[in-house]
C-alpha positions, 0 to 999 in steps of 0.5 A: 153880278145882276143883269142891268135893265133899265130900257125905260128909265129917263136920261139926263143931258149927255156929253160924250167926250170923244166921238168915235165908232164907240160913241157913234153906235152909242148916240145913234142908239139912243136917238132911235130908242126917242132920245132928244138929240138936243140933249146929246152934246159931243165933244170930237177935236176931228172937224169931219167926225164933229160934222157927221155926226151932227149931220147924221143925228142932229146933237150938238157937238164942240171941239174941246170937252170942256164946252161940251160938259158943261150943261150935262150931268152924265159924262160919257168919257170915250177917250183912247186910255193913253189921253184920259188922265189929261182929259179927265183933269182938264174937266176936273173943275167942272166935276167939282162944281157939276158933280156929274156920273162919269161913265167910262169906256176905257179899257184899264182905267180903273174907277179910282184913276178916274175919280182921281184925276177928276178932282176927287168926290165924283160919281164914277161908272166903268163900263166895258162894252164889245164891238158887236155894240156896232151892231146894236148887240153888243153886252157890257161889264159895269162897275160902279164906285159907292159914290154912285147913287141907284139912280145914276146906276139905272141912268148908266145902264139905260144909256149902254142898253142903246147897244145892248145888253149889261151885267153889274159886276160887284168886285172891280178886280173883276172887270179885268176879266170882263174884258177879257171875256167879252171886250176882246172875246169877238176877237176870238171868234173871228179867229176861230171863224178864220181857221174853220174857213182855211180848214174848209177850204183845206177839205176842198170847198170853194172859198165863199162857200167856207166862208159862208157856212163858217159864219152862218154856223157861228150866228146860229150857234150864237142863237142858240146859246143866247135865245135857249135856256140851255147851256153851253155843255148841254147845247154841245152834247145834244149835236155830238152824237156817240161816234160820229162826226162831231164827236171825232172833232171834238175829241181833236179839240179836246186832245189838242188843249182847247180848254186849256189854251182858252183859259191861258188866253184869257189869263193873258188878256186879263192881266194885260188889263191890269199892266194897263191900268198900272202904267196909266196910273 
């Protein structure tokens, strides 16, 4: 695994096949990072999204992925996982004369799918980004297949830093960890910053007030882990004082299976990902 940074290296011509939140936060992170939005061409079936986003960021859209593909040697393929095979082989004549990067953002859909149905020979990057990418915080697992030059490699980097950070993962089995770590992981918090705030307001507090200390506790926390050097056991130490109130708490957790329940949660979520990609073989 190495951290991707690529903050300065040029893009080419980019066509997002698919124009919805993903790509969206996407574009609109590349045009404040001084992307031209003429290089930007969106292909979105949906004519209000095709019309807001030109409205919004001034790139070029088209209704089919073809018309949109043609002209740019990175593809940004950003299509539910149930439509991507059409998709994919519908352009695949394209690839075969542009030879463009394929980047995709599909969950379970594996590089070797993706150079497949796209006619064979074609650089292919899988990229798992998170909802916080929203936010221009989010972090992506990428992969790429050996067809993949450095070049494309720092071009497919550079163009997820619009939404945050990336790691490059070596082994594609692993990408189905990714996903449960961090593509679904936000989910995880938000459940946790729910049943702290029902515990909150169990305990008497008013529910705004829960609500309030709950997710502000989270962001700092979030902070600390990611603005600190210090790790996770060490950060969690350091506030659990010998016989206090974190220390009662914690031991809850720690009699309750925590640790175990999150390792079977996301066991669960990484083999979801692998039934995915095989039923969409």
């Amino acid at each position: 695994m190495t951290i991707a940074d690529s903050r300065s290296t040029p893009l080419p011509t980019i066509a997002f096949i698919g124009g919805g939140n993903m790509a969206r936060s996407l574009i609109g992170g590349l045009v404040a990072r001084g992307v031209a939005p003429g290089s930007i061409r969106v292909a979105e079936p949906v004519t209000a999204l095709r019309e807001a986003l030109a409205a919004d960021f001034g790139v070029v859209t088209f209704s089919t992925a073809a018309e949109a593909a043609d002209g740019a040697s990175l593809w940004l393929l950003a299509v539910k996982p149930q439509v991507m095979r059409t998709v994919c082989t519908d352009l695949a004549g394209l690839a075969r004369e542009r030879a463009p990067l394929a980047l995709s953002i599909a969950a379970g859909i594996t590089a070797g799918q993706l150079e497949r149905w796209l006619g064979g020979g074609v650089a292919v990057v899988r990229a798992m980004p998170n909802t916080p990418a929203l936010l221009g915080a989010g972090i992506t697992g990428l992969f790429a297949n050996t067809r993949t030059d450095p070049a494309q490699r720092e071009q497919a980097a550079a163009l997820m830093g619009a939404v945050g950070s990336s790691v490059w993962i070596d082994e594609e089995t692993q990408m189905d960890a990714v996903t449960a770590v961090s593509g679904s992981g936000p989910a995880y918090l938000f459940l946790l910053a729910e049943a702290m705030q029902a515990a909150g307001v169990a305990q008497g507090l008013p529910a705004e007030a829960a609500r309030a200390l709950a997710n502000q506790t989270l962001l700092g926390a979030a902070r600390m882990l990611t603005e600190t050097d210090d790790t996770a056991d060490v950060l969690r130490a350091r506030v659990t004082s010998p016989g206090g109130t974190t220390q009662a708490a914690i031991e809850t957790f720690e009699a309750g299976g925590l640790r175990e329940l999150v390792g079977r949660a996301i066991a669960a979520a990484t083999a979801r990902g692998r039934e995915l990609s095989a039923a969409n073989d």
